[in-house]
N, C-alpha and C positions, 0 to 999 in steps of 0.2 A: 503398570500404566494407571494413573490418577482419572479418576471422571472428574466432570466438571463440576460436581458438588464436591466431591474432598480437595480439590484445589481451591473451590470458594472457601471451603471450612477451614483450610489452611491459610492461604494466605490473610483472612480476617484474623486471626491470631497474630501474625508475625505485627510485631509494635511499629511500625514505619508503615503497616495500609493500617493501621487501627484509625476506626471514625471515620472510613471513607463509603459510599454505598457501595452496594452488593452489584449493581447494575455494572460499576464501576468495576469491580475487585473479579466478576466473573469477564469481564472483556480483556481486564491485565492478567489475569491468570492463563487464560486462554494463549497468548500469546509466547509464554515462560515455555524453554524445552525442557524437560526431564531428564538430569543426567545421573548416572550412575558410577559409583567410586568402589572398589572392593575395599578394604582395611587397609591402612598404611599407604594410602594412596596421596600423595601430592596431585591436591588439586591446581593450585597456583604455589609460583615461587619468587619470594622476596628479590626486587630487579625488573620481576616481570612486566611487559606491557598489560596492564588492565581495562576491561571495557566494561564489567560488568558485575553483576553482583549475586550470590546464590542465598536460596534460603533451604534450610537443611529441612525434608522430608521426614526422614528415619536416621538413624545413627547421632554416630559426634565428629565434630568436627578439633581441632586445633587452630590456633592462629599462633605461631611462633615464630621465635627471629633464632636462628639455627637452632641451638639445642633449648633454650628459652621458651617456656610457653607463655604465650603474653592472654591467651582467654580459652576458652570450652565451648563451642556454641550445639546447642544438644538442639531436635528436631521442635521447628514452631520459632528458630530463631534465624538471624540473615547476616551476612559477615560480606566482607568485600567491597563495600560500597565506599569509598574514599576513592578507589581508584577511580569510580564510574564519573565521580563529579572534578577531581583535583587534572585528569587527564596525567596524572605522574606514574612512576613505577608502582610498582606492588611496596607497599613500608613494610609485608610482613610476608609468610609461608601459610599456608593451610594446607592442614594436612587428614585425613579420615582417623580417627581411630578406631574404627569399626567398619564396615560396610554402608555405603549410605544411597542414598537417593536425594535428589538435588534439585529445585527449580533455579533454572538461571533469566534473569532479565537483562537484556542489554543495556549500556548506554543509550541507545537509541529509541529503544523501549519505554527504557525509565522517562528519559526526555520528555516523549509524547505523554508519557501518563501525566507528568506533572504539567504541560501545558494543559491537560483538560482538567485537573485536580491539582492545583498549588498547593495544599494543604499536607501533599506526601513532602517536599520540599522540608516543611516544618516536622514534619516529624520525625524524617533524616536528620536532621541536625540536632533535633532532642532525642536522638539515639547516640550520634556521633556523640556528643556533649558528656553523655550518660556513661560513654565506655573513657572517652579521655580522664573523668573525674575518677572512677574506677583505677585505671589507670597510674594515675595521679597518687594516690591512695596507696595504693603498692610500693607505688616508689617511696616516699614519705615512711610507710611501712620499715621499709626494708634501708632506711638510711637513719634511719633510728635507730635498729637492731646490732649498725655497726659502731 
């Protein structure tokens, strides 16, 4: 179980509350549950209905589409968030490679944070951006190679 200073100390790391105050980031933190994954565990699966978005505590995570890894997200970083705002299926799988520990925020959560703080909005999207061009890159990568 996290205090509320290592969930403040965490969540100011993760790049989507970077630059937000602390008054802020301890009242969103406070509301995130704490979930727990052993290894090899499907947290969501590609299809799924999504509402929310986790930020990795301890371990790693996967984001793949079946046997394809499409990223790594290792602790201090946050994966899921497309579904939270698109209202669409899951685009992809997550899966633990390891044992992990997990803050989740709801849609409904997020929602409220950004009506008191617009600025997470902006930095969801210079996240989102940051992984499409990544993304992007690989693919480019990998249609070169053939």
């Amino acid at each position: 179980m996290l205090t509320s200073v290592d969930r403040l100390l965490l969540v100011r790391r993760v790049p989507i509350f970077q630059e937000l105050r602390d008054d802020f980031l301890v009242r969103l933190a406070a509301v995130m549950d704490e979930q727990f994954f052993p290894a090899n565990r499907t947290i969501f699966t590609q299809g799924q209905e999504g509402r929310s978005l986790f930020i990795v505590v301890s371990g790693t995570v996967k984001v793949h589409i079946g046997n394809k890894q499409l990223a790594v997200f290792p602790a201090g970083e946050s994966f899921g968030e497309m579904a939270v705002f698109d209202a669409q299926p899951r685009s992809a799988s997550a899966t633990t490679l390891e044992a992990c520990d997990c803050l989740e925020l709801t849609q409904e959560q997020l929602y409220d944070a950004i009506e008191e703080s617009p600025e997470i909005a902006v930095n969801i999207i210079r996240v989102l951006s940051r992984r499409i061009r990544e993304l992007n890159d690989k693919l480019n990568a990998m249609s070169t190679r053939n």
